[in-house]
C-alpha positions in Angstrom: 0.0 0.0 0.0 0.7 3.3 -0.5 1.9 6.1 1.7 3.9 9.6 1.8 7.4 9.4 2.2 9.0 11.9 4.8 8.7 11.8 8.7 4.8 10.7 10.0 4.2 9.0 13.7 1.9 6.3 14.7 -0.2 7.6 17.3 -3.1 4.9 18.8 -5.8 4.9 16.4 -8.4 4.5 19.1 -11.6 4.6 16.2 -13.9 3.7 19.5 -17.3 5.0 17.8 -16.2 3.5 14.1 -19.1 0.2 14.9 -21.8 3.0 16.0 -24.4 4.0 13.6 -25.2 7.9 12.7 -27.6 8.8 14.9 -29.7 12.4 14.3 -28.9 14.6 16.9 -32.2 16.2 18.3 -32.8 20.0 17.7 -33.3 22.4 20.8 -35.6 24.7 21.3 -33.4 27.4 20.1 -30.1 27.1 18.1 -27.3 29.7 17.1 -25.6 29.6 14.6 -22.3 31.5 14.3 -20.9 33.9 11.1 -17.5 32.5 11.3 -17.9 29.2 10.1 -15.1 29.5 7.4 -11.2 30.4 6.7 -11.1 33.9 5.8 -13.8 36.5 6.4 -16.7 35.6 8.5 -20.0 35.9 7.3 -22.4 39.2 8.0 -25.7 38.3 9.3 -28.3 39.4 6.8 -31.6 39.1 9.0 -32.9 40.6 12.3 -35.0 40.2 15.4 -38.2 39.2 14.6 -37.5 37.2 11.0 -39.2 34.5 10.1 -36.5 31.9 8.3 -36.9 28.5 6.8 -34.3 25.4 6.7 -32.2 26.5 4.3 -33.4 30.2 4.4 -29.9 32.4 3.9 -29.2 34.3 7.4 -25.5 35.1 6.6 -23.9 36.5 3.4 -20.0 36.0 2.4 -17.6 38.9 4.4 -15.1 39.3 1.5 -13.8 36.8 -0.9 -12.7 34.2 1.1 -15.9 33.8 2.9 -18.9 32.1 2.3 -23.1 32.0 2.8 -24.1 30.8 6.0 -27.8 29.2 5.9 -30.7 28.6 8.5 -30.6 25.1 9.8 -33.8 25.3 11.4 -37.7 26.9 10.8 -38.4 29.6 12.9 -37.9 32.9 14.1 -35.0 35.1 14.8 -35.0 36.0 18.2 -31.8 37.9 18.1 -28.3 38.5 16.6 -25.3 38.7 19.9 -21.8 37.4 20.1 -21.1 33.2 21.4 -17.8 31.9 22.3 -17.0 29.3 19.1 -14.8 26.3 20.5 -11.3 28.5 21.2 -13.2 30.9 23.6 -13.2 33.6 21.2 -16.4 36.0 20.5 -18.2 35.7 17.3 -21.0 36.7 16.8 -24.4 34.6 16.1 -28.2 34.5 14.9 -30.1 33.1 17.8 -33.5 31.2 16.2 -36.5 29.9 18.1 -37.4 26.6 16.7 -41.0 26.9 15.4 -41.8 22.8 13.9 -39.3 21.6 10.8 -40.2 23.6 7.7 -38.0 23.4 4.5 -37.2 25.6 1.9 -39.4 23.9 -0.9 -36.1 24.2 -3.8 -34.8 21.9 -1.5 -35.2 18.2 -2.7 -35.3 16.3 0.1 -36.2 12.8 -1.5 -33.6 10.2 -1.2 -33.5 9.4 -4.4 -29.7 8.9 -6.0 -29.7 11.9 -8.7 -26.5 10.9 -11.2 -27.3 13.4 -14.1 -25.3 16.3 -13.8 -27.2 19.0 -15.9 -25.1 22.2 -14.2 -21.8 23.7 -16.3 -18.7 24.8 -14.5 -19.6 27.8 -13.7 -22.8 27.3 -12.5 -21.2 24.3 -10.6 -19.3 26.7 -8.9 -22.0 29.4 -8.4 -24.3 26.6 -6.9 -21.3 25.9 -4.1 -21.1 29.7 -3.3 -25.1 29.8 -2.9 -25.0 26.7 -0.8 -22.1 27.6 1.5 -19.9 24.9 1.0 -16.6 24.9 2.5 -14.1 22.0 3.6 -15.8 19.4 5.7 -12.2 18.3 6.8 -11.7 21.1 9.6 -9.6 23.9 7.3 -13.1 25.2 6.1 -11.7 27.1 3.0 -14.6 28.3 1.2 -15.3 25.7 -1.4 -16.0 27.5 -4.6 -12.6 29.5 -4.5 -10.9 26.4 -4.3 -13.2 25.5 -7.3 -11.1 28.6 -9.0 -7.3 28.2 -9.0 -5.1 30.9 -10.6 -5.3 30.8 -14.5 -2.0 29.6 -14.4 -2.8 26.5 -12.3 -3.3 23.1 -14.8 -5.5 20.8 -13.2 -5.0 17.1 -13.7 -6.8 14.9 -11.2 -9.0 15.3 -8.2 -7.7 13.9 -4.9 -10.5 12.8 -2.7 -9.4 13.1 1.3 -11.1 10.0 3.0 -8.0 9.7 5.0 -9.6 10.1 8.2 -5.9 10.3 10.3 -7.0 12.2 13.1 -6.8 9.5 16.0 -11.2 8.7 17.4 -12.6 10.3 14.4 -14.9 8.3 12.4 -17.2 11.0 11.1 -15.4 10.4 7.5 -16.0 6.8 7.8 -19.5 6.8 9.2 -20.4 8.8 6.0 -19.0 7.0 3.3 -21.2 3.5 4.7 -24.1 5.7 4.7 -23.6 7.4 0.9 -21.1 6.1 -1.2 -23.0 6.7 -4.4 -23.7 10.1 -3.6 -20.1 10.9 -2.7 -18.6 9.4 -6.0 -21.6 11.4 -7.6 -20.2 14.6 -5.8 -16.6 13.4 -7.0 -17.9 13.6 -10.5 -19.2 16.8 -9.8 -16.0 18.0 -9.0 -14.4 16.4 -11.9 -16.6 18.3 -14.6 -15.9 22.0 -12.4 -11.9 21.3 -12.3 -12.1 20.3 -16.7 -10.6 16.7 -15.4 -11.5 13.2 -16.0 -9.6 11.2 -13.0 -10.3 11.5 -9.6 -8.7 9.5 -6.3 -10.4 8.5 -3.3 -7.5 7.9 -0.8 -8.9 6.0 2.3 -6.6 4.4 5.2 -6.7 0.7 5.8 -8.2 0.7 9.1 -11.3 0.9 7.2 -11.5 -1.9 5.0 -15.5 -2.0 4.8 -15.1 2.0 3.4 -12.3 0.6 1.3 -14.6 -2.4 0.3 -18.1 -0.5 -0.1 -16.8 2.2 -2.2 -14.4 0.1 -4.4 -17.4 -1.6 -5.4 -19.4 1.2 -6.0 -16.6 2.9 -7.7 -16.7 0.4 -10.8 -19.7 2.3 -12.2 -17.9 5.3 -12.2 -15.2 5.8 -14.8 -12.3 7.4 -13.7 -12.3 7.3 -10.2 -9.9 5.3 -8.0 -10.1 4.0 -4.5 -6.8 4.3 -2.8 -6.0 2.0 0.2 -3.5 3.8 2.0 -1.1 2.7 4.9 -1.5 4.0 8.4 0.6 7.2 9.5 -0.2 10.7 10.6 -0.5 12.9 9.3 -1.9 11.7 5.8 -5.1 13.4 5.6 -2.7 16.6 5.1 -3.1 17.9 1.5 0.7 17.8 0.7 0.8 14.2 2.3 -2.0 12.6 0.6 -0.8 14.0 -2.7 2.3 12.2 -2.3 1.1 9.0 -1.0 -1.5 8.9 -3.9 0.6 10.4 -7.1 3.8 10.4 -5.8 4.1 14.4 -6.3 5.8 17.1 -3.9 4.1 20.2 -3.8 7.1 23.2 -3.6 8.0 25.3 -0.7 5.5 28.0 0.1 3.8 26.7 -3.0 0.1 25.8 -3.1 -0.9 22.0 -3.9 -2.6 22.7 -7.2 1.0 23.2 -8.1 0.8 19.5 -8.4 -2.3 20.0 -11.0 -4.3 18.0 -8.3 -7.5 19.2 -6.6 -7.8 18.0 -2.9 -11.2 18.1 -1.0 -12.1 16.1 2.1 -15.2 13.4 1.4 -17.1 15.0 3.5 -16.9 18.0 1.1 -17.6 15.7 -2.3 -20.7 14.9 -0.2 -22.1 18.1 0.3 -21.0 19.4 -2.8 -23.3 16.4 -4.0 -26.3 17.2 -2.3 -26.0 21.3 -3.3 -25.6 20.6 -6.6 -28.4 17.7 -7.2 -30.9 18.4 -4.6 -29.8 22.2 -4.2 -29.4 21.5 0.3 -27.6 24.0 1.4 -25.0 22.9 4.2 -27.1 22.7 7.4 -25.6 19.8 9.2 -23.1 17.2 9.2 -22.0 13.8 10.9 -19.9 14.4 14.1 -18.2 12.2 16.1 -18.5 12.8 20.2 -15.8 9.9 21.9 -13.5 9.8 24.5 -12.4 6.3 26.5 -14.9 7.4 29.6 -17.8 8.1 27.9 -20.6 5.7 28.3 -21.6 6.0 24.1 -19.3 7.2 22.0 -21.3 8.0 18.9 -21.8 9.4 15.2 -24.5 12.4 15.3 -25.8 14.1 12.1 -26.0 17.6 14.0 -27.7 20.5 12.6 -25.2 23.9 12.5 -26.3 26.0 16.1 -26.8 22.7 18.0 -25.2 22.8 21.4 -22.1 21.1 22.0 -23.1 20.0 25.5 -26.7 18.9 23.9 -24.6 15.9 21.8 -22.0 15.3 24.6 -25.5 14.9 26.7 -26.6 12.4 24.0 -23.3 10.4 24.0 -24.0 9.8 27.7 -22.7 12.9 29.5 -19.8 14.6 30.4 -17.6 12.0 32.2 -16.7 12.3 35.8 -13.3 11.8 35.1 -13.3 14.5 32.4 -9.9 16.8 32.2 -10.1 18.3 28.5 -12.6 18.3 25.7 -11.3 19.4 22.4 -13.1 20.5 19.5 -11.5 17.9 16.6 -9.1 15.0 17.2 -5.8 14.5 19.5 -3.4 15.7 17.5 -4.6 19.5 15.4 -8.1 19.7 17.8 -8.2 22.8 19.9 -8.9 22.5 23.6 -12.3 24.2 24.4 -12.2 26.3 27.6 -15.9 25.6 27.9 -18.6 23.2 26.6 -21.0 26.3 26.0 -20.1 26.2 22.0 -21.9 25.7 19.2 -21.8 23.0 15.8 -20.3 24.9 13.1 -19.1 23.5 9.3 -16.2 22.7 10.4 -16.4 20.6 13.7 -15.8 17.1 12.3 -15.5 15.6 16.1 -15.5 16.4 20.2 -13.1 14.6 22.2 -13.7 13.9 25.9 -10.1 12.8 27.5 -10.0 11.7 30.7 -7.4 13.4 33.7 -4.7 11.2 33.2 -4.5 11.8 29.7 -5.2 15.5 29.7 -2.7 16.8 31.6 0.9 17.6 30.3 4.0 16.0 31.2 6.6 18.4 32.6 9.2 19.5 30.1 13.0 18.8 30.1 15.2 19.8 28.4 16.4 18.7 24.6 18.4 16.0 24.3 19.5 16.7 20.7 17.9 13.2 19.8 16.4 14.1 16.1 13.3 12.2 16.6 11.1 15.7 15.8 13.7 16.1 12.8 12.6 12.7 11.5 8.6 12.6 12.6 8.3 16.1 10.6 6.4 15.1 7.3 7.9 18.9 5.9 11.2 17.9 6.2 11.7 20.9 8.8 14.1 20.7 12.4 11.2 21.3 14.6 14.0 21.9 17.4 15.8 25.0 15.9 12.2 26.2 15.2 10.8 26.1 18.6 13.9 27.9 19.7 14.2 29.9 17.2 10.3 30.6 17.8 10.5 30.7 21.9 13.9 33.5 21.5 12.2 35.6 18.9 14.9 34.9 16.5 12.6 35.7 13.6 14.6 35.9 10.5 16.5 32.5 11.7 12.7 31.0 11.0 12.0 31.9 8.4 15.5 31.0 7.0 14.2 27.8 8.4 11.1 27.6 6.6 8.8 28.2 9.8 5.5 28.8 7.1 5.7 25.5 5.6 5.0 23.9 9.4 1.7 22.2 8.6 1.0 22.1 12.5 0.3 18.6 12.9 2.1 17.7 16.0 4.1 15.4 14.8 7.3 16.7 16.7 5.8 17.3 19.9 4.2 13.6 20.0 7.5 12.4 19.2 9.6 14.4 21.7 10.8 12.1 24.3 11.7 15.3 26.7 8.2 16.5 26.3 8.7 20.1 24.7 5.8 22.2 23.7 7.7 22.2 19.8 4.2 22.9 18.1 3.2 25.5 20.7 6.5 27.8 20.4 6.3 27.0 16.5 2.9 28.3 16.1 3.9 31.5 17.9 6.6 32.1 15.3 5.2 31.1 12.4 2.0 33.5 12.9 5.0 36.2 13.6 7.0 35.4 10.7 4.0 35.3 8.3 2.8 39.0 9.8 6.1 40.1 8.2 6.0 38.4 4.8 2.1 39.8 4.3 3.7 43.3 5.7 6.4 43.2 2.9 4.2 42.2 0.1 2.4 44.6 1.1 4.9 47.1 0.4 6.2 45.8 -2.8 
C-alpha cells in the first residue's frame, strides 16, 4: 500500500465510535448559529430580530472573498443576533432562532432518491457551491467555490478525494462514506466536470476496510475514479501528504498543492458538494463524532449547524466524571475548548472527551539533541531549531528555516521524548513570521 514518504508518527488509532451508527442529533428549542464558520472573512448576518427563516433560508452573506453563505438550519424565528464563544473561547457573533416545527425551503429536494445526471456547467457548478455555503468538511473550512477557482496559471490534472480520516477517534469520515457512497462518488464527478478533469482519487486508510470495500465496489460504475487504500501514518489526511502518497508528487516550498495539478477536498466535502448541486441542500448539518475512552456512548450524530455542544456530549452519555479536557477535533490538530457552552459549526468534524490522566501535560525537560522531531516532521523541517528559534524571537533565523511551511500537525511534539511544547513555540513564530511576509508584500 501506499503512503507519503517523509517523517509521519503512529499515534493509537483509538476509532472507538467506528461500529456505531449515525444517529440524528435532536434539535433544541433554540439554536445559534455562528458567522465565522469559514477560513477567511466571516460571514455578516443578513436578518434581524423578529425574521421569520426557513431550513435553508440564507441568514448570513460572504464577508469578503474568502468567505462564504451561511444558511438557517432550522424553521423559525430570529430572536436575536449577539456574540457566542466558538470552541477557542473567542467572540463571534451569532443568529439566535426559536425553533418553530421543521419547515423546509421547498427548492430543496429532500427525497432520497440517487440523482447521477449532472445537468449544471462549470460555472454554475461553482455558483451553486457559493449559494449553498460549501466549504471543507475536513476542519480547514476554505470556502469551497474559491478552491473550485485556482489561478489561470494552475493546470488541473486529477482530483484527490481526502477519506483519509488520520485524526486518532474520528470516524465521522467513515460513518459517511457507509451511509452514501454513491452520492459521494456522484459529488466526485461533480468535482471532476468543475476542475475540466476526468480522474479522480479516493484515498482511504486501511483501518477501514468496509469504506475501502463498499466504495471500491461502488466505484466500478464510475469511470475514472480510483479507490486508494492507504497505509496508516499521521499525518496523511494533510493535503501535501496525501498527494504524495497517492501520485507520488511534492508540492514546492511555500507553494500551493494545485501546483501538483491536483484538486484536494475532504469526502465530506464531495458529499455536500453532492447534495448542493443535485438536490440544491444547502450545508445545514453534518455527521460528528463525540468519543472519549470514559464516555458511556461514543457515537456518530448528524447535528444541525447551532446545536449545542453540550446537547450531543448529553446524547453520548454525559460529560464523564473523570473529564480533564474536551477538544473541539481529534488529539493531534483539535483545539482545547475552555468551555462546553459552543456551538456545531461546518467545520467541527468531532468532540473529544479525554480523561485526567491523559489530559494533563507532562513536565518538560530539556532537549536532548535526539532528532526524533527532525525525522517525525512530514515537511522535512528541524522542529527543534524552530521552537527555539520561535520561543527566542529569532525571527529571520525561522524563516531561514522555513517556519511557514509547518503544517502544524504535531508530529514533533508527539515524538519528543523530553516532552517540549515544539508545536506551541512554532505556532507562535510562524503567525510572527507570516505577519512580516504579508507586511512586505504589502509594500512591494
Amino acid at each position: 500500500m501506499k503512503t507519503f514518504k517523509l517523517g509521519g508518527v503512529h499515534p493509537a488509532a483509538n476509532k472507538l465510535s467506528d461500529k456505531a451508527p449515525i444517529e440524528v442529533a435532536a434539535v433544541p428549542a433554540v439554536v445559534a448559529i455562528p458567522m465565522a464558520q469559514n477560513l477567511g472573512a466571516p460571514s455578516k448576518a443578513i436578518v434581524t430580530k423578529g425574521d421569520k427563516v426557513k431550513v435553508g433560508t440564507p441568514i448570513g452573506e460572504p464577508g469578503g472573498f474568502l468567505s462564504s453563505f451561511v444558511h438557517s438550519s432550522v424553521s423559525g424565528t430570529v430572536d436575536k443576533v449577539d456574540l457566542v464563544e466558538d470552541a477557542t473561547g473567542k467572540k463571534v457573533p451569532a443568529v439566535f432562532i426559536k425553533v418553530e416545527g421543521d419547515e423546509w425551503e421547498e427548492s430543496i429536494d429532500r427525497s432520497t432518491e440517487l440523482k447521477k445526471e449532472i445537468t449544471l456547467d462549470k460555472q454554475q457548478i461553482i455558483d451553486k457551491v457559493k449559494a449553498m455555503g460549501i466549504v471543507g468538511m475536513g476542519g480547514a473550512t476554505f470556502p469551497t467555490q474559491v478552491k473550485l477557482t485556482p489561478p489561470p496559471t494552475a493546470k488541473p490534472e486529477c482530483v484527490i478525494i481526502n477519506a483519509v480520516e488520520c485524526e486518532p477517534y474520528l470516524t465521522s469520515d467513515h460513518s459517511l462514506m457507509l451511509a452514501h457512497a454513491e452520492e459521494i462518488l456522484v459529488g466526485v464527478q461533480i468535482l471532476e466536470k468543475a476542475m475540466n478533469v476526468n480522474k479522480a482519487y479516493i484515498g482511504i486508510e486501511a483501518n477501514k476496510p468496509d469504506a475501502i470495500k463498499l466504495m471500491s465496489e461502488k466505484a466500478k460504475a464510475y469511470p475514472g475514479i480510483e479507490i486508494v487504500p492507504l497505509q496508516l501514518k499521521y499525518p496523511q489526511g494533510g493535503e501535501k501528504q496525501l498527494i504524495d502518497a497517492v501520485i507520488g508528487k511534492q508540492v514546492p516550498s511555500g507553494g500551493l498543492p494545485i501546483a501538483t495539478g491536483a484538486l484536494v477536498q475532504n469526502v465530506g466535502t464531495a458529499f455536500a458538494v453532492y447534495e448542493a448541486v443535485q438536490k440544491n441542500k444547502p450545508l445545514i448539518e453534518r455527521i460528528v463524532t463525540v468519543t472519549g475512552k470514559s464516555l458511556k456512548q461514543p457515537s456518530n450524530f448528524l447535528a444541525r449547524l447551532g446545536v449545542p455542544i453540550a446537547d450531543l456530549i448529553e446524547a453520548a452519555g454525559g460529560l464523564p466524571e473523570d473529564t480533564g479536557k474536551v477538544i473541539s477535533g481529534g488529539p493531534m490538530m483539535g483545539k482545547a475548548m475552555p468551555e462546553v457552552n459552543s456551538y456545531m459549526v461546518k467545520g467541527c468534524s468531532g468532540v473529544l472527551i479525554m480523561p485526567n490522566a491523559e489530559a494533563r501535560r507532562k513536565a518538560a525537560g530539556p532537549c536532548i539533541k535526539c532528532a526524533k522531531c527532525v525525522h517525525a516532521c512530514p515537511m522535512g523541517l528541524s522542529p527543534n531549531f524552530l521552537a527555539k528559534y520561535s520561543e527566542l524571537n529569532m525571527l529571520a533565523e525561522a524563516e531561514e528555516e522555513r517556519v511557514y511551511d509547518c503544517i502544524e500537525c504535531g508530529s514533533c511534539s508527539f515524538s519528543c521524548p523530553a516532552n517540549r511544547p515544539l508545536l506551541d513555540w512554532i505556532r507562535q513564530g510562524k503567525g510572527k513570521v507570516m505577519g512580516i511576509i504579508r507586511a512586505r508584500a504589502a509594500e512591494a
